[in-house]
BABADO-443438 format. One record per residue (C-alpha): residue in three letters; x, y, z. Coordinates in Angstrom, 1 decimal. Layout:
Ala  X  Y  Z
...
//
This chain:
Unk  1.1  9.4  58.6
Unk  2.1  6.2  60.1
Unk  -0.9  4.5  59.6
Unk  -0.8  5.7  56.2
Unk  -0.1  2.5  54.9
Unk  -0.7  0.4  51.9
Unk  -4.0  -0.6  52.9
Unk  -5.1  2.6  53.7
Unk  -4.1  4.1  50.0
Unk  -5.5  1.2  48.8
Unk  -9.2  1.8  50.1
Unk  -8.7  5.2  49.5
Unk  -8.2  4.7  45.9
Unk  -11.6  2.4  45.9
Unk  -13.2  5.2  47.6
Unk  -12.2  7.5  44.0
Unk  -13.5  4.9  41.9
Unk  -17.0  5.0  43.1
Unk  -16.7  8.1  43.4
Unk  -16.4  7.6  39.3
Unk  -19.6  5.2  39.2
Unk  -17.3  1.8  39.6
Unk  -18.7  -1.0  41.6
Unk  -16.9  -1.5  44.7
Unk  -16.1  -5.6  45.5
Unk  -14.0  -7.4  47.9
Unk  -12.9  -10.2  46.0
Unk  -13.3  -12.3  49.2
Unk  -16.8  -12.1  48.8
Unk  -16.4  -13.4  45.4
Unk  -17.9  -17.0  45.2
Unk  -15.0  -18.5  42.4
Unk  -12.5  -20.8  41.7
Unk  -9.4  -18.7  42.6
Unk  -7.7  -20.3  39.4
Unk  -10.0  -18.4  37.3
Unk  -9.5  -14.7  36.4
Unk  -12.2  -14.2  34.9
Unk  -15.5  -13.3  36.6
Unk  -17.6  -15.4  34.4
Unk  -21.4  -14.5  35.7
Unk  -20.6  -10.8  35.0
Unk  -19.3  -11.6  31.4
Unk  -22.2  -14.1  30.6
Unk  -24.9  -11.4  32.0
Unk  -23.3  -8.9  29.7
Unk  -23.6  -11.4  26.4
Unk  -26.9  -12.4  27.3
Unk  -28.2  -8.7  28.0
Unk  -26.5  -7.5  24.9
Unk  -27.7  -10.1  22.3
Unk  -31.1  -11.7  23.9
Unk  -32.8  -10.0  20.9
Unk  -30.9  -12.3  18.5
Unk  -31.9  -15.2  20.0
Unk  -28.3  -15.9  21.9
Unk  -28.1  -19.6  23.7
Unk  -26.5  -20.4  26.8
Unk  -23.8  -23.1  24.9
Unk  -23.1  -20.0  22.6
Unk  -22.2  -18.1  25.5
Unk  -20.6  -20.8  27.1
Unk  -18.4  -21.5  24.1
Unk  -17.3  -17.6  24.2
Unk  -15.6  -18.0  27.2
Unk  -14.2  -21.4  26.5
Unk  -12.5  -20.0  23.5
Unk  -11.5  -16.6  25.7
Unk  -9.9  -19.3  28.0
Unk  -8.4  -21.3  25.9
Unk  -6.2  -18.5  24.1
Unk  -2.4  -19.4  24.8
Unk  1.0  -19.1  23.7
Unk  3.5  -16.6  25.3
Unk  2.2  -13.7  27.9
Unk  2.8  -11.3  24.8
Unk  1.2  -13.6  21.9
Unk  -2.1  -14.5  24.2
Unk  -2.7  -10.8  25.4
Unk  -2.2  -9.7  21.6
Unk  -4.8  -11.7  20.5
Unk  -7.6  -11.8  23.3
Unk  -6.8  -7.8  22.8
Unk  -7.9  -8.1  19.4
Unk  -10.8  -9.8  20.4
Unk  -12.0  -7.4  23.0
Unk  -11.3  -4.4  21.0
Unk  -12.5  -5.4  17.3
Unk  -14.9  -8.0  18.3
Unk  -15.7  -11.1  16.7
Unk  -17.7  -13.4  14.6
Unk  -19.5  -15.8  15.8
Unk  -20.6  -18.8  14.6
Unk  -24.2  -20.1  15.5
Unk  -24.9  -22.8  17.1
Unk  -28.6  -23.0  14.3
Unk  -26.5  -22.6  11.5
Unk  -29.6  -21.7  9.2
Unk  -29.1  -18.6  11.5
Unk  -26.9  -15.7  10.4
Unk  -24.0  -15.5  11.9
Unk  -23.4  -12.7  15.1
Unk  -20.9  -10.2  15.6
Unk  -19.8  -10.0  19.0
Unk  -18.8  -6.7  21.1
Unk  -17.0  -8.0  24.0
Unk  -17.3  -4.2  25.5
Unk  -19.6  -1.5  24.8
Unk  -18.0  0.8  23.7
Unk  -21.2  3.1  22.6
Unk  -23.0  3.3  25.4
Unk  -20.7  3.2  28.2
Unk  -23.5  2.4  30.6
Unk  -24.3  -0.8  28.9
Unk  -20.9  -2.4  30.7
Unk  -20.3  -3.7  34.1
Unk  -17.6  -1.7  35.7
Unk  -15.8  -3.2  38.7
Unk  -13.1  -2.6  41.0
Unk  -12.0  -5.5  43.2
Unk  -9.1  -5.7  45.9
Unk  -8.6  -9.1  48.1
Unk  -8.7  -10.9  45.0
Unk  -6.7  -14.4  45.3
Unk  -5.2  -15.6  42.4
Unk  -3.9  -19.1  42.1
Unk  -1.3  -19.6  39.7
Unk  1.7  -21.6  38.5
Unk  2.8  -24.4  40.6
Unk  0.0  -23.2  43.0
Unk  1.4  -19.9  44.0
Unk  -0.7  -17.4  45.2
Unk  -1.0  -13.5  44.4
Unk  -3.1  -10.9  45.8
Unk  -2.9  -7.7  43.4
Unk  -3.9  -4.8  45.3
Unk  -6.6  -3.9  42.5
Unk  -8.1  -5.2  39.3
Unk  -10.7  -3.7  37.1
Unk  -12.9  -5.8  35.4
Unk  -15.1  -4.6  32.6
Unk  -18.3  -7.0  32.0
Unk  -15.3  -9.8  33.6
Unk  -13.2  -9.1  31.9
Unk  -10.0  -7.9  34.0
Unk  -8.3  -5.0  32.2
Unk  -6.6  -3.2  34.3
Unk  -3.8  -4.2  37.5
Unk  -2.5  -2.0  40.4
Unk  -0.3  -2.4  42.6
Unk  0.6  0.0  45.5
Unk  3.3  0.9  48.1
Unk  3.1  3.1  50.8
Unk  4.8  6.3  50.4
Unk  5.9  6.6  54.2
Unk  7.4  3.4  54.1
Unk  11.2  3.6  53.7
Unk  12.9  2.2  51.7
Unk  10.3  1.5  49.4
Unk  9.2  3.2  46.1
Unk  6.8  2.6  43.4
Unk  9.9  0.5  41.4
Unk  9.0  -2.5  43.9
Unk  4.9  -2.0  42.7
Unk  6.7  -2.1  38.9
Unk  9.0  -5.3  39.9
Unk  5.6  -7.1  41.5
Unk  3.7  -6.5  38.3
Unk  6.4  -7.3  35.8
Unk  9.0  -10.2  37.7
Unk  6.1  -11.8  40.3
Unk  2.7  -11.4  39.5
Unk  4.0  -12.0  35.8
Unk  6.3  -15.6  37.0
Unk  3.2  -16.9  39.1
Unk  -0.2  -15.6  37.8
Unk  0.3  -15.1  33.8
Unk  -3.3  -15.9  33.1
Unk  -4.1  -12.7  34.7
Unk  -2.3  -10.3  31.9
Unk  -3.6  -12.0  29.3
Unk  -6.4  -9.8  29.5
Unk  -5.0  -7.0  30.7
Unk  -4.8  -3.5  28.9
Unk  -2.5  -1.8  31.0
Unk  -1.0  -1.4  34.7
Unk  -1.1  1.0  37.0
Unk  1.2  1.6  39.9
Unk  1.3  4.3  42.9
Unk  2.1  5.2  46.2
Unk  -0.7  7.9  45.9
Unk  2.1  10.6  45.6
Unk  3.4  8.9  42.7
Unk  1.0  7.6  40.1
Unk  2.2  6.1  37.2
Unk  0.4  3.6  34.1
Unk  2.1  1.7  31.3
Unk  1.7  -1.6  29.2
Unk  3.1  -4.3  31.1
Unk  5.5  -5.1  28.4
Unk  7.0  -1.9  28.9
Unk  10.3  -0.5  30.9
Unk  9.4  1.5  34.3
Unk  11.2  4.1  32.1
Unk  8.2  4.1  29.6
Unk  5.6  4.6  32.9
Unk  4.1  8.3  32.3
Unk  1.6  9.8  34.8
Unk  -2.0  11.0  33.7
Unk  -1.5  15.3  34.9
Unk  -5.1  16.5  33.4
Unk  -8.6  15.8  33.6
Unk  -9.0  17.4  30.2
Unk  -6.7  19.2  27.6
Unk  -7.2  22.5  28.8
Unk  -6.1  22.1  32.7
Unk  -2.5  22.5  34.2
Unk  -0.7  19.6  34.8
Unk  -1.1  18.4  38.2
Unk  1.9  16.3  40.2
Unk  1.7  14.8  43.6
Unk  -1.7  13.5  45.3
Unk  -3.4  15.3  42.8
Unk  -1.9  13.2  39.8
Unk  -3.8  10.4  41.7
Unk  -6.5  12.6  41.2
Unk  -5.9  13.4  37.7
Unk  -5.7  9.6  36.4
Unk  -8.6  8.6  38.5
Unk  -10.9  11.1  36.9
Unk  -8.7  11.9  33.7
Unk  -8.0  8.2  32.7
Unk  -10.3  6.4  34.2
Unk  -13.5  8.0  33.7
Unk  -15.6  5.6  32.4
Unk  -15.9  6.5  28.6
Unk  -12.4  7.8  28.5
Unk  -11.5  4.5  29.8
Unk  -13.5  2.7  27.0
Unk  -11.7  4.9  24.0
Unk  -8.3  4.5  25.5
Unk  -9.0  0.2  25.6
Unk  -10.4  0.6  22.2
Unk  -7.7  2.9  19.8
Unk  -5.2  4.1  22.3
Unk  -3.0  0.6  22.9
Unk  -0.8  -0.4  19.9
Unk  0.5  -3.7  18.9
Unk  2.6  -3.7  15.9
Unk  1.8  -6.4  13.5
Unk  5.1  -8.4  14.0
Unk  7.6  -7.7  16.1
Unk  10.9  -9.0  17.6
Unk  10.6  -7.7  20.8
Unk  7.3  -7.5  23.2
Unk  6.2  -4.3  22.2
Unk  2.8  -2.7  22.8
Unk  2.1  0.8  23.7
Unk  -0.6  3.0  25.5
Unk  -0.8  6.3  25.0
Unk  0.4  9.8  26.8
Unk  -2.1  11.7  27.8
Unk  -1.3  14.5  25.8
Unk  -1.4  11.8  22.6
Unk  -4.9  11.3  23.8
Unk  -6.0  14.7  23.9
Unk  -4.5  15.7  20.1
Unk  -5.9  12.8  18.7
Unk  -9.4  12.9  20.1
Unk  -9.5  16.8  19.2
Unk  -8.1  16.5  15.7
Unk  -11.0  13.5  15.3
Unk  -13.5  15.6  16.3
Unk  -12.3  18.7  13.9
Unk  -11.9  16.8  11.0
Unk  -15.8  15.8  11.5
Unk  -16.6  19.5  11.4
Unk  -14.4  20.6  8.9
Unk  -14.8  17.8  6.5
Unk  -15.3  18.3  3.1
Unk  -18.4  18.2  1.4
Unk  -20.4  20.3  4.1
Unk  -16.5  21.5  5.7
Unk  -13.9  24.3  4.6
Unk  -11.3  21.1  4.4
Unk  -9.1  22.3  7.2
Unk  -9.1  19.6  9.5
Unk  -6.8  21.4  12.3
Unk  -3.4  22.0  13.5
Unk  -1.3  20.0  15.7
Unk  1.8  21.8  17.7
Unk  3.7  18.8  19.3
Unk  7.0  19.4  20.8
Unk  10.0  17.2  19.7
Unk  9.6  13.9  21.0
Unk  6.3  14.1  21.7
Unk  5.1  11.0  19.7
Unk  4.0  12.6  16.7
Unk  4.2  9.7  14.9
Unk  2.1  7.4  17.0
Unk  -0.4  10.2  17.7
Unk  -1.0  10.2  13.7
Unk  -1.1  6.2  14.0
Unk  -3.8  6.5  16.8
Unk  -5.2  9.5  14.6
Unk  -5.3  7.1  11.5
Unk  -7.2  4.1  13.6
Unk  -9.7  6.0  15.0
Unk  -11.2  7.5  11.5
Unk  -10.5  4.3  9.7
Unk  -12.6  2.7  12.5
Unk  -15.3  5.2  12.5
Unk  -18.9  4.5  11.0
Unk  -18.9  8.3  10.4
Unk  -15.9  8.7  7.8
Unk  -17.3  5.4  5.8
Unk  -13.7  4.2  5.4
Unk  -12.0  7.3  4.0
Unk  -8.6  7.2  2.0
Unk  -6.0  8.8  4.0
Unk  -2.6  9.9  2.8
Unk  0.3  10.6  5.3
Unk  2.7  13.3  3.4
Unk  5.9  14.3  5.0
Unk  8.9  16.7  3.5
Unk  11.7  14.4  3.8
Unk  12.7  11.0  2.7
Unk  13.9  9.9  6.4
Unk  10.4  10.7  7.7
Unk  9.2  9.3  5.0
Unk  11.0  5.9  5.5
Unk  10.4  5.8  9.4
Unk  6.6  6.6  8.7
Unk  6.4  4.0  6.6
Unk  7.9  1.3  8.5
Unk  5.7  2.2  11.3
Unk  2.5  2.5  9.4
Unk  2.9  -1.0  7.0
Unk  3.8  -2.7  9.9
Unk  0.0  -1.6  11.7
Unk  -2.1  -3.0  9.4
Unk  -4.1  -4.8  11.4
Unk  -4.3  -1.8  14.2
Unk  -5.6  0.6  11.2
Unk  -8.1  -1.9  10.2
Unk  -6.7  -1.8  6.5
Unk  -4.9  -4.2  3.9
Unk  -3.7  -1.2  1.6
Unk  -1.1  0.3  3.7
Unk  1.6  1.3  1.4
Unk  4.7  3.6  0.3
Unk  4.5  5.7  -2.4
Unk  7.5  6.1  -4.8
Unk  5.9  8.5  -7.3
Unk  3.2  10.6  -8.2
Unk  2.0  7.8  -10.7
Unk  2.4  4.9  -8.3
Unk  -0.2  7.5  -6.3
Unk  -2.7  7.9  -9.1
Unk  -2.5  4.3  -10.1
Unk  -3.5  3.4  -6.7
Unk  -6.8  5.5  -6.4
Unk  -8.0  5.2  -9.5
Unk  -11.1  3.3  -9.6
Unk  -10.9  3.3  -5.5
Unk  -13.5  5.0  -3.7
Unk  -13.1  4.0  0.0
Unk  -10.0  2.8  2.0
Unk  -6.3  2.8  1.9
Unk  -3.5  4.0  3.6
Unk  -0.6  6.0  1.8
Unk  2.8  7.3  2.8
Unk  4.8  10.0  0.3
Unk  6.4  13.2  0.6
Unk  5.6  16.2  -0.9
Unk  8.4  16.4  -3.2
Unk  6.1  13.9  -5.5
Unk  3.9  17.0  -5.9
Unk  5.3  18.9  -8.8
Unk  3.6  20.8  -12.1
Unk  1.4  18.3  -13.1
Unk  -2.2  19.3  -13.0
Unk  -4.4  16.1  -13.4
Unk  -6.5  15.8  -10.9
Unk  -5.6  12.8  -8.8
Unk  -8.3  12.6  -7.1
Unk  -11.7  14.6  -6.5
Unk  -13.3  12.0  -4.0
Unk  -14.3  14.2  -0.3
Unk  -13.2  11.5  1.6
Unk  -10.1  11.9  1.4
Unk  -7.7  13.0  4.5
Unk  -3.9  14.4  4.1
Unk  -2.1  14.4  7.3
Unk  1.1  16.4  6.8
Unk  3.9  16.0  9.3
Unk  6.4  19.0  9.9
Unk  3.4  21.1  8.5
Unk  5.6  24.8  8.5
Unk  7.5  24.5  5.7
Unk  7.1  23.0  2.4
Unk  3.6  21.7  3.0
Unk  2.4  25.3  3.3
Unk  3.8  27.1  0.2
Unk  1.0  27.7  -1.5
Unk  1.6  31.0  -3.0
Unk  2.8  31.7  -6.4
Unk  6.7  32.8  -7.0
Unk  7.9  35.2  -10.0
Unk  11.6  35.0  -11.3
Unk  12.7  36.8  -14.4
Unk  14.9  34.7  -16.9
Unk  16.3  34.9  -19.8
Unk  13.2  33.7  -21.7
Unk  10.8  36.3  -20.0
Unk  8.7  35.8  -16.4
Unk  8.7  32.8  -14.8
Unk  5.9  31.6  -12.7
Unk  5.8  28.5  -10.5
Unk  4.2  27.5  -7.2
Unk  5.4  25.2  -4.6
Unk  4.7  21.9  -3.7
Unk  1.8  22.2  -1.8
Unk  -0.2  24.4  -3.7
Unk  0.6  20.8  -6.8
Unk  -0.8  19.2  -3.8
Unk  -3.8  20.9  -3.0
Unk  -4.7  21.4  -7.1
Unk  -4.0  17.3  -7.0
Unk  -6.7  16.6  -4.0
Unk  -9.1  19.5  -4.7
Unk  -12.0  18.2  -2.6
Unk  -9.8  16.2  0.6
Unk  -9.1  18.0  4.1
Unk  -6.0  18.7  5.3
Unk  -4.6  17.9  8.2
Unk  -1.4  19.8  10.1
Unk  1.4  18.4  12.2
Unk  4.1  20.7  13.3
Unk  6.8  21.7  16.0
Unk  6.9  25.3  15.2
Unk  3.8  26.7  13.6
Unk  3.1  29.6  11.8
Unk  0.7  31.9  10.2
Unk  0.7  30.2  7.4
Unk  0.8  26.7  8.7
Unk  -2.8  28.3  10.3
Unk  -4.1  29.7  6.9
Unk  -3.5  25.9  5.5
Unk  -4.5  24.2  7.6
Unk  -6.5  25.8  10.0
Unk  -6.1  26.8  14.0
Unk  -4.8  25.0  16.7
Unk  -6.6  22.2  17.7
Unk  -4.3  21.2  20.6
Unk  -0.7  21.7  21.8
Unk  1.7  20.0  23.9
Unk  4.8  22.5  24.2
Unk  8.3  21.6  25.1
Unk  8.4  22.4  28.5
Unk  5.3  20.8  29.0
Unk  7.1  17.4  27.6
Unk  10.1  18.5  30.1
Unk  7.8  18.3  33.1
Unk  6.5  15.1  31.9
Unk  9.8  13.5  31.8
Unk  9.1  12.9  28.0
Unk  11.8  15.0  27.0
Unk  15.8  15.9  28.2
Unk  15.5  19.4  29.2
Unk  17.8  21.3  26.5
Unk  20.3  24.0  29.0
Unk  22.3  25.7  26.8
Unk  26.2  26.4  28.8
Unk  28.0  28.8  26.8
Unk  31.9  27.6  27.1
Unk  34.4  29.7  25.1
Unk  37.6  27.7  24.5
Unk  40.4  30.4  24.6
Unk  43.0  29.4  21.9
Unk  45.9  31.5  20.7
Unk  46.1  32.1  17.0
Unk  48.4  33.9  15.2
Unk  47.8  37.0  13.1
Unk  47.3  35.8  9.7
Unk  44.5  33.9  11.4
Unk  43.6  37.1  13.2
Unk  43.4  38.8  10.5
Unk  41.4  37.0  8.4
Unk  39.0  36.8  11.3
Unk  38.6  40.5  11.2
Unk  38.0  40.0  7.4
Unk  35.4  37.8  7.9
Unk  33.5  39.9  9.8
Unk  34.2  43.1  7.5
Unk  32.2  40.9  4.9
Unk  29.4  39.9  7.1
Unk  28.7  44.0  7.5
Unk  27.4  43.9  3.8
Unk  24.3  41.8  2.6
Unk  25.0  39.5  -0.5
Unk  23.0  41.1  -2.7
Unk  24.3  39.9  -6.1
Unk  26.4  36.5  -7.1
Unk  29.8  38.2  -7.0
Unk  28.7  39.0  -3.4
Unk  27.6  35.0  -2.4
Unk  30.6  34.0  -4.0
Unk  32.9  36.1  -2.0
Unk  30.6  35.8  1.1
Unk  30.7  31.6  0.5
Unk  34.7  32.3  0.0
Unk  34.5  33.9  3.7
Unk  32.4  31.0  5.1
Unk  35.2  28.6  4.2
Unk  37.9  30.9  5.5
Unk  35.7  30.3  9.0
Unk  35.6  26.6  8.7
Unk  39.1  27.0  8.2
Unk  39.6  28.5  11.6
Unk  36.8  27.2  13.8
Unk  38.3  23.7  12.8
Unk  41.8  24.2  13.5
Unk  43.3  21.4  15.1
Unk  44.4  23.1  17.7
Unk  41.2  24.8  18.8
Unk  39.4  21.8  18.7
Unk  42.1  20.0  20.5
Unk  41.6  22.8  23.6
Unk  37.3  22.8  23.3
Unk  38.0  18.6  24.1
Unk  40.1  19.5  26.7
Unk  37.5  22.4  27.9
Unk  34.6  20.7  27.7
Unk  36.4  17.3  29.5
Unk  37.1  19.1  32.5
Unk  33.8  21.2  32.3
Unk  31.5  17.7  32.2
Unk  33.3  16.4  34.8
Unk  33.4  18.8  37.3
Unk  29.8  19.5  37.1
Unk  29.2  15.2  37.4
Unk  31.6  15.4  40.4
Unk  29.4  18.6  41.8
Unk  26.2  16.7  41.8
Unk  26.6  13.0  40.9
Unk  22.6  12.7  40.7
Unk  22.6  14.7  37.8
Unk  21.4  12.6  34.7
Unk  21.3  14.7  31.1
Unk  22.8  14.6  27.5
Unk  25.5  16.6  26.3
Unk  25.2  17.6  22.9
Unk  28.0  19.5  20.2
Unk  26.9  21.6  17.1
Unk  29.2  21.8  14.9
Unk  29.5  23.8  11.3
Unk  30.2  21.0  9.3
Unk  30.9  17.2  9.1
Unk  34.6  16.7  9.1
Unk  34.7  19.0  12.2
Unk  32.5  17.1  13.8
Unk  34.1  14.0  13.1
Unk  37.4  15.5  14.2
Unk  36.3  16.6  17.4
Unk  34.8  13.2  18.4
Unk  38.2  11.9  17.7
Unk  40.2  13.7  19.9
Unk  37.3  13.3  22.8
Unk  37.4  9.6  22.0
Unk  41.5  9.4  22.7
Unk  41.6  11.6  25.6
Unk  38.3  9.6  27.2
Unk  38.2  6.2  24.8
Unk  35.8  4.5  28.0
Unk  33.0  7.3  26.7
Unk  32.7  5.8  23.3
Unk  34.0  2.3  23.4
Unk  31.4  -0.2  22.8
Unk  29.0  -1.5  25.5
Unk  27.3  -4.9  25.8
Unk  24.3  -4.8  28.1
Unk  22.4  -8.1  29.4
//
């Protein structure tokens, strides 16, 4: 194990990667000026290769690297838009201008094959004020170098893959900049440890790569090495990952981009596939069901969803309309997805504030747009919004009122009463689009509505991924002495729970009761003594094992209780809640 060092993971790793068809180089053998980042031969092969057919000159090629090369501003602003460039392509302008112009494919992404796939080590970087770097690897696509690594040795101590993060993001990012502003992601390991992210990202937003595909386990240790090589970077995966799987938002105040989790991968690349087969006209219009746990990244899953069949040559630019069931959803989608535009590929982005705001926007349209309402819009109106087939509803929290299609029967005082809910307004509204489901708890109906389960990523799944807090529940009882009035009417409220409200006198009373408990699970001195409790309970299990990192979390029957009971917490430990500044 002690010659198990940095070098030795490091050929090893090559050793996966042609394993995976990549060209093996080491970039000492690289005839280049080490200022350059780019491997310029490679990239000019490709372009020539690719468009000799229409007649592409060596100045045209020439000036496509210039221009690549000339992209600047900040780290973040230059990366943003050679990304654009690599992933959209480009026009360009001929050099015969009584030719027509030529759209330009950086990358391949159809025919994997068609691209130049490299992975170099020993490759010298000159950079600012003539520093030098050595990353550990590099993979360049047709020269183009997308992807950085950076290793430590897992038997050397003191010495974890937080120092490969720190190279990456402090170094490598002070004294060879140029290098990133091609880059898609980062990758960094100690072959135990395996972790990728953007390089704008916190080490706490580095996720590992545990499956090959969907279906396997999730695989930790040397075999998450394993996992990424063959999982992330097969070649095609790699390709659709560089393509619709990194985010930039269209403006931002911070650096913000994003790659994916695997498991946002997987859903999205499933629930693609499904809504091809499923489709309307030729389909049944039940374009799958998606079980995410909480805090999974539903919402950028359905952002990664939405890009990929807005850029799709198959879907011929279909309308799709993101419905959720509650306003703060609503407003959070919305944000997210008017502030994409350019990601989607689409202009029309909007929010919807009313059923007619909906229709006025597709009448007339018969291709394109992105729309965000709820479902509440849906009520008894039965025009036809719209019969178009290609149109796609994606429906977050897709198990409750997105699925109530079924009729309900009240007797009045005028006679029967029939309505149905929202959904089945909704489905009468889009008779011919395919639906789409998003939920964290499905259910038989959610199924019926939207068809089976595509893919799943379950909450202890997310835990093992470090995604999500693992939720312990502790039962504490707070032992408080009440007198016997209070006593008493405890007993009575339990005597009234034994019997079902079954008419309004009933709910009355039983709402009557319900107060009477608020009455006593609030009383101040109760609360005062679960503070006290749960003080001395926290602490003595931080002072039992100080590496423990988690949440604490209080449920509490209603508002003013709540707000009570952080009050007392706050006097009895004010350095819990007082206000932080961070730098």
């Amino acid at each position: 194990m002690s010659n198990f060092n940095e070098h030795a993971l490091e050929m090893s790793i090559m050793e996966l990667f042609k394993d995976e068809g990549y060209t093996y180089i080491n970039g000492e053998s690289i005839n280049r000026d080490i200022s350059d980042v780019l491997l310029a031969d490679d990239l000019k092969k490709y372009l020539f290769e690719r468009y000799s057919a229409d007649g592409i000159t060596d100045n045209e090629i020439n000036g496509i690297i210039m221009n690549l090369r000339s992209i600047s501003g900040t780290i973040y602003e230059a990366n943003k838009a050679v990304y654009k460039l690599i992933c959209d392509g480009f026009i360009l302008n001929r050099e015969d201008r009584s030719q027509k112009d030529l759209f330009i494919n950086l990358i391949d992404y159809e025919t994997p094959e068609n691209n130049n796939f490299k992975i170099v080590n020993q490759f010298e970087i000159e950079g600012m004020n003539n520093q030098t770097r050595i990353p550990d690897a590099i993979i360049f696509i047709n020269g183009i170098p997308v992807v950085v690594f950076e290793f430590k040795s897992a038997v050397k101590e003191n010495t974890t893959i937080m120092d490969a993060y720190k190279q990456l993001t402090v170094r490598y990012k002070r004294d060879i900049p140029e290098l990133f502003k091609y880059n898609a992601f980062v990758v960094i390991s100690d072959g135990a440890n395996n972790k990728y992210g953007s390089f704008f990202s916190l080490y706490d937003f580095f996720y590992s790569w545990r499956k090959v595909n969907s279906e396997d386990k999730e695989l930790d240790g040397i075999n998450s090495l394993m996992t990424m090589v063959k999982g992330l970077f097969r070649k095609d995966r790699l390709l659709s990952v560089i393509k619709d799987f990194i985010y930039f938002p269209d403006n931002s105040d911070k650096d913000l981009k994003l790659v994916c989790r695997y498991p946002q991968f997987f859903a999205a690349t499933k629930l693609y596939e499904n809504i091809k087969a499923h489709m309307r006209p030729n389909g049944d219009g039940k374009g799958g069901t998606y079980f995410g746990a909480t805090g999974c990244g539903k919402s950028y899953t359905m952002l990664f969803l939405t890009r990929m069949i807005m850029k799709s040559s198959f879907f011929e630019s279909p309308t799709i309309i993101i419905i959720t069931d509650r306003t703060d959803l609503d407003d959070q989608l919305s944000k997210q997805f008017i502030n994409s535009k350019q990601y989607i590929g689409d202009n029309t982005v909007k929010s919807i504030e009313s059923r007619e705001n909906l229709r006025a926007e597709l009448q007339g349209r018969e291709s394109g747009g992105v729309y965000i309402t709820t479902i509440q819009k849906f009520t008894e109106d039965l025009e036809i919004l719209t019969d178009r087939t290609n149109v796609i509803c994606i429906s977050d929290e897709a198990h409750r009122s997105q699925i109530n299609l079924d009729q309900k029967v009240r007797i009045t005082d005028s006679g029967v009463e029939k309505t149905y809910g929202f959904a089945k307004y909704l489905h009468d509204s889009l008779p011919n689009a395919t639906y789409v489901g998003f939920t964290g708890t499905p259910v038989d109906k959610t199924i019926e509505v939207f068809g089976g389960v595509v893919d799943s990523y379950t909450m202890t799944e997310s835990v093992r991924d470090g995604i999500t807090v693992n939720l312990v529940y502790d039962g504490r009882a707070a032992r408080v002495t009440l007198d016997q009035e209070r006593v008493r009417r405890i007993e009575e409220y339990y005597r009234l729970c034994e019997t079902e409200g079954a008419n309004e006198h009933q709910i009355e009373e039983s709402k009557k009761a319900v107060a009477n408990m608020d009455a006593i699970i609030g009383d101040p001195n109760r609360l005062q003594a679960v503070a006290e409790d749960f003080i001395k309970h926290y602490e003595t299990r931080v002072a039992e094992g100080a590496s423990v990192a988690g949440k604490a979390m209080f449920v509490c029957s209603n508002r003013y209780i709540a707000y009570t009971l952080l009050t007392i917490i706050s006097k009895l430990r004010p350095e819990w809640t007082e206000k932080k500044t961070f730098t």
